[in-house]
FIFI-810176 format. One record per residue: x, y, z of N, C-alpha, C in turn. Coordinates in steps of 0.02 Angstrom, whole numbers, padded with zeros to 5 digits, always signed. Each point is the difference from the previous one (the first is absolute). Example, Ala and Ser with C-alpha at 12.3 -4.5 7.8 and 13.67 -1.06 7.14 Angstrom:
<atoms>
+00660-00284+00390-00045+00059+00000+00045+00060+00000
-00018+00053-00036+00042+00059+00003-00039+00055+00037
</atoms>
This chain:
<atoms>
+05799+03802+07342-00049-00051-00014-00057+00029-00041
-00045+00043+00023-00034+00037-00041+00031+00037-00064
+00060+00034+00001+00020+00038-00071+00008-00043-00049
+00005-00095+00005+00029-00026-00033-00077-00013-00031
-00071+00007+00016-00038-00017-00038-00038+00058-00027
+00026+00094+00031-00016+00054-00032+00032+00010-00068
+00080-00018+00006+00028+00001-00054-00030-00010-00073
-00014-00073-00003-00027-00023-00085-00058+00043-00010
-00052+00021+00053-00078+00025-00013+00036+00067-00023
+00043+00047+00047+00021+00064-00045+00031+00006-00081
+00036-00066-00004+00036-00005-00043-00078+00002-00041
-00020-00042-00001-00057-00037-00047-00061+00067-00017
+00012+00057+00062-00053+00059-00023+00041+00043-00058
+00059-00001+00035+00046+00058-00069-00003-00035-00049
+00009-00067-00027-00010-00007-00061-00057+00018-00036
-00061-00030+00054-00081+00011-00031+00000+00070-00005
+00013+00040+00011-00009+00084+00000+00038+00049-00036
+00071-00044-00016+00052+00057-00045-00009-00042-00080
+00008-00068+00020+00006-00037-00090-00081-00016-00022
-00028-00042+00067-00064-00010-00063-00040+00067-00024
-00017-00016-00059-00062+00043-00034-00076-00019+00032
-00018+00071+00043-00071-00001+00012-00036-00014-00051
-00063-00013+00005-00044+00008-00073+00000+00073-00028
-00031+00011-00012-00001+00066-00044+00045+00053+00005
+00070-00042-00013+00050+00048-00007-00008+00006-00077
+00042+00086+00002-00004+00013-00071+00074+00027-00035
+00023+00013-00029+00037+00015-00051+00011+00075-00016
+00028+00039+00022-00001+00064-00023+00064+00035-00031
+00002+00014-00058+00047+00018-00044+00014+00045+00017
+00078+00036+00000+00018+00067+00026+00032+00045-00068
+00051-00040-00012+00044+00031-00077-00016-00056-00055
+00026+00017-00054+00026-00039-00064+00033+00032-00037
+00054-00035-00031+00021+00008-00053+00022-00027-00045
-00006+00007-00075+00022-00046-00060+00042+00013-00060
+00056-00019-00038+00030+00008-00041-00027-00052-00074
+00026+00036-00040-00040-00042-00056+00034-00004-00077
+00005-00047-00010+00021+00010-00076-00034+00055-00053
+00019+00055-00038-00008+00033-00034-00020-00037-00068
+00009-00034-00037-00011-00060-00047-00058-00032+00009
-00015-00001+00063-00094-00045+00005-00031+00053+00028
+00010+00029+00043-00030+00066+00034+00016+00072-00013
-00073+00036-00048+00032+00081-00003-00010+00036+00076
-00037-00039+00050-00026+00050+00042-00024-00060+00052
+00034-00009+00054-00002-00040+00069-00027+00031+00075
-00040+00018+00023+00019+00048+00051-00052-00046+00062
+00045+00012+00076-00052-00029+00048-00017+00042+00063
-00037+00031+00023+00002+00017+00071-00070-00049+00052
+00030+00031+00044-00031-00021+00064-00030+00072+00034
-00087-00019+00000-00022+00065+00012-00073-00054+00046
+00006+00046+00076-00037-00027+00056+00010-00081+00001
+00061-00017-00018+00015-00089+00016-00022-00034-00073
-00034+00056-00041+00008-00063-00038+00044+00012-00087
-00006-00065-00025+00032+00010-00055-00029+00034-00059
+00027+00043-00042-00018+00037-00036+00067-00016-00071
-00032-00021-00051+00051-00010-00057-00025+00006-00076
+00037+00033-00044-00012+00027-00065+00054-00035-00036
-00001-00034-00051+00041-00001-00053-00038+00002-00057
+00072-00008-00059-00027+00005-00071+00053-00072-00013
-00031-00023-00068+00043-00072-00009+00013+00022-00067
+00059+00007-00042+00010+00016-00041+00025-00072-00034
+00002-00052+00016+00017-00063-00049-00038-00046+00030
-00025-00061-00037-00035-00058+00022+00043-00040+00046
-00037-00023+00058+00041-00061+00036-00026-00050+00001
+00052-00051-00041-00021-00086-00022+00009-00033+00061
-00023-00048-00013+00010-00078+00049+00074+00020+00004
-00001-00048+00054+00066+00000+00049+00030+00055+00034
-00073+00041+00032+00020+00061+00051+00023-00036+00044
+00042+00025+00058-00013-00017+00065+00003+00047+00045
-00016-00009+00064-00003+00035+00052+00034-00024+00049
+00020+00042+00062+00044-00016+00028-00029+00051+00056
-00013-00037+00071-00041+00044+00053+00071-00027+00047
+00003+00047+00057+00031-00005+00065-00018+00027+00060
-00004-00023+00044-00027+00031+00062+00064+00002+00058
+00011+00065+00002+00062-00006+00051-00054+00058+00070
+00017-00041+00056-00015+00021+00074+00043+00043+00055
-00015+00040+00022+00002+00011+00073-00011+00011+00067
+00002-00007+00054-00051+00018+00055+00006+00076-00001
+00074+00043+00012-00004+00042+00025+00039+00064-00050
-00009+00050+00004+00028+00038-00049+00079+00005+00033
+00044+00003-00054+00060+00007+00010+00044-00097-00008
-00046-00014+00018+00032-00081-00016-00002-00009-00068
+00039-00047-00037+00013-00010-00056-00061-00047-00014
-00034+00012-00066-00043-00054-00040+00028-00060-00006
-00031-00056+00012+00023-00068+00011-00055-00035-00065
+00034-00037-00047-00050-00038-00060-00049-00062+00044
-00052+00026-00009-00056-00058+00018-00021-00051-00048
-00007+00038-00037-00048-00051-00082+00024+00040-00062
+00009-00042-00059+00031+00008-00069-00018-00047-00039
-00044+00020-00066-00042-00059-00031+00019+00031-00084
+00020-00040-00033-00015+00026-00083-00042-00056-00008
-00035+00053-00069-00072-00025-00014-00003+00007-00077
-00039-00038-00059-00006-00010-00042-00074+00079-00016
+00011+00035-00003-00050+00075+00008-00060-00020-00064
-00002-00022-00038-00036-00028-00042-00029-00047+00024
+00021-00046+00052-00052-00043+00005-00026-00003+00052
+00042+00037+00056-00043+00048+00052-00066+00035+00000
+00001+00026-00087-00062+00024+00009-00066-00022-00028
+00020-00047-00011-00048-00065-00027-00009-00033+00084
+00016+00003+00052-00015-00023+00070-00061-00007+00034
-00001-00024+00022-00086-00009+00036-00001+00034+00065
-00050+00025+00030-00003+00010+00063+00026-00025+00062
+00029-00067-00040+00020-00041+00050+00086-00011+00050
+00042+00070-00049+00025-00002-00011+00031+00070+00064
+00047+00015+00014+00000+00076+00054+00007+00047-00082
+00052-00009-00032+00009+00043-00051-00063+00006-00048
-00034-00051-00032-00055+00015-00012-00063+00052+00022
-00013-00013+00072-00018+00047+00042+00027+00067-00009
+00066+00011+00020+00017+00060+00004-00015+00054-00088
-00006-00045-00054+00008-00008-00057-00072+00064-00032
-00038-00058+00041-00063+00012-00013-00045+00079+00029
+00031-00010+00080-00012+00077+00029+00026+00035-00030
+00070-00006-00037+00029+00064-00043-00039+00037-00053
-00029-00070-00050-00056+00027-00034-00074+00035+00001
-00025-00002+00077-00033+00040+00020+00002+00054+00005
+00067+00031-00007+00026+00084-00010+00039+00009-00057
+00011-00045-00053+00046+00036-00020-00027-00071-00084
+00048+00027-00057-00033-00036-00059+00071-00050-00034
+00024-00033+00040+00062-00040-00017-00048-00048-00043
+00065-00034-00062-00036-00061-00029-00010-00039+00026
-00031-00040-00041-00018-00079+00042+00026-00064-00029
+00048-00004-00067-00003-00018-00009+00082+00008-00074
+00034-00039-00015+00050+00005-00012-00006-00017-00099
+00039+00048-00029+00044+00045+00003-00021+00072+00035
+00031+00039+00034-00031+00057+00031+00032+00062-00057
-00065+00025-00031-00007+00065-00067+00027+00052+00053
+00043+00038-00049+00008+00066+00019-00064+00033+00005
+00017+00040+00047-00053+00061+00004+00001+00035+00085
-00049+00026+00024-00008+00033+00081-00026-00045+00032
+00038-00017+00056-00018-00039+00051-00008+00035+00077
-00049-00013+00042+00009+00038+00057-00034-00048+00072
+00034+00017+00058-00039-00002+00064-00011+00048+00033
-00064+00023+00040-00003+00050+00019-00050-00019+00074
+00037-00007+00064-00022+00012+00054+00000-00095+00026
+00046-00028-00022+00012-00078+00010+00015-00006+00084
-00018-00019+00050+00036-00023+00066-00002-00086+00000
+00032-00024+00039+00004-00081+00019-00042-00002+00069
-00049-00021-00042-00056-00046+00057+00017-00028+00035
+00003+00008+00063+00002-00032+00065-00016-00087+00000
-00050-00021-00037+00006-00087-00026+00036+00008-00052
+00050+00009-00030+00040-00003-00045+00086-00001+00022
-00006+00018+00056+00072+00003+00033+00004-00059+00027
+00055-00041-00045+00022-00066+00019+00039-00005+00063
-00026-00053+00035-00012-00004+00086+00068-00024+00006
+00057-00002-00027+00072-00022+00014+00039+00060+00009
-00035+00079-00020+00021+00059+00012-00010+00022+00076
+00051+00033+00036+00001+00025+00042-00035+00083+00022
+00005+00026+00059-00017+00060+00016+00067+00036-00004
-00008+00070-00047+00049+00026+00000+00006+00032-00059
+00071+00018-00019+00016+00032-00070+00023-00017-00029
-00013-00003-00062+00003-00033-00068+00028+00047-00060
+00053-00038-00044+00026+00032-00054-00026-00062-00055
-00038+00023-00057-00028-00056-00027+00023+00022-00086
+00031-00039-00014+00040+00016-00081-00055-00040-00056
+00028+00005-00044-00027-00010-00046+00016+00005-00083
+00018-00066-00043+00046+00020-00065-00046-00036-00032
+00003+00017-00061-00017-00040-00083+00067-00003-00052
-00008-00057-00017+00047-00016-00032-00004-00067-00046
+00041+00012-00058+00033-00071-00035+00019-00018+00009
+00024-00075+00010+00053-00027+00025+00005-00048+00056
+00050+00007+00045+00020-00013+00055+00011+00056+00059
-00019-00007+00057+00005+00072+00032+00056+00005+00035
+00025+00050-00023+00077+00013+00023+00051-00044-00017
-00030-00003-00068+00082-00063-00009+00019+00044-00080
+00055-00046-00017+00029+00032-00062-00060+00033-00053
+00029+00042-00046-00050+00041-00038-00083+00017+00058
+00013+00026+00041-00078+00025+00016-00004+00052-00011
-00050+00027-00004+00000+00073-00028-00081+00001+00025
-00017+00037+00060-00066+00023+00010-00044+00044-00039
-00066-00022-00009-00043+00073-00016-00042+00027+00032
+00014-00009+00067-00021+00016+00032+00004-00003+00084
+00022+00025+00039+00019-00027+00082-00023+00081+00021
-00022-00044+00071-00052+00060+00045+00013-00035+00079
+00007+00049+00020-00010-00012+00071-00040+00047+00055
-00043-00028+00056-00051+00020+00041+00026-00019+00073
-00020+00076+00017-00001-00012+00062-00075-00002+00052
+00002-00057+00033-00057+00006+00012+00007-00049+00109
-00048+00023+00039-00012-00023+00064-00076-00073-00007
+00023-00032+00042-00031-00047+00010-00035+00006+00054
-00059+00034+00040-00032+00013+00070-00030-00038+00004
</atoms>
């Protein structure tokens, strides 16, 4: 009689305590890594140093309208379990960055440029581009993300993603914890 009304309240604490996001959870990056077309990029490189992101390139050709981007967020609770796909969005990257604050990617867009000197604005000129010491703000971590570990990808591309003729110039992937 009693276990039948302990039951839902336990049930109902493990969820509040393993899935929701406290407030000021944060984001902490562990690895990265990226491959890159040789043809747009002489020089790509990313690490992860004290959690956060650290990245250098060189752009050796202009990139016109009709970039896109292509983000994924794959999850897990526990190490050794397989990454499970949470969220997968392609995005028009040109007009992303024309975005308003209003926007999560905009946001995230915008903190990037606080460390680092990406364009703003499309066609993107060759030349040195960099971030240096980027983390994801704790109000910036979209509240449909869980607690846990995270493999978070990331492509640019023409086209269609992953369909006939694709050809990346770019794909990266991060590893990063959600506390």
């Amino acid at each position: 009689m009693f276990t039948g009304k302990l039951v839902p309240f336990v049930l109902g604490w493990i969820v509040v305590t393993v899935v929701v996001k406290p407030s000021g959870a944060r984001m902490s990056f562990k690895a990265g890594d990226c491959t890159y077309n040789r043809s747009t990029f002489s020089n790509f490189s990313i690490q992860i140093i004290k959690t956060k992101v650290m990245m250098d390139m060189t752009l050796v050709t202009t990139l016109r309208q009709g970039l896109k981007a292509h983000l994924g967020f794959e999850f897990r609770l526990a190490k050794g379990k397989p990454y499970q796909s949470v969220y997968q969005h392609d995005m028009n990257y040109c007009a992303l960055i024309k975005e308003s604050q209003d926007s999560i990617y905009g946001r995230w867009f915008t903190s990037m440029l606080k460390v680092g000197n990406f364009a703003t604005s499309c066609p993107i000129s060759e030349g040195y581009y960099y971030m240096h010491g980027w983390t994801l703000d704790g109000s910036n971590v979209p509240s449909f993300l869980y607690l846990g570990d995270y493999r978070i990808g990331g492509s640019f591309f023409y086209g269609r993603f992953r369909k006939q003729f694709y050809s990346p110039l770019l794909e990266c992937s991060v590893e990063a914890v959600l506390s």
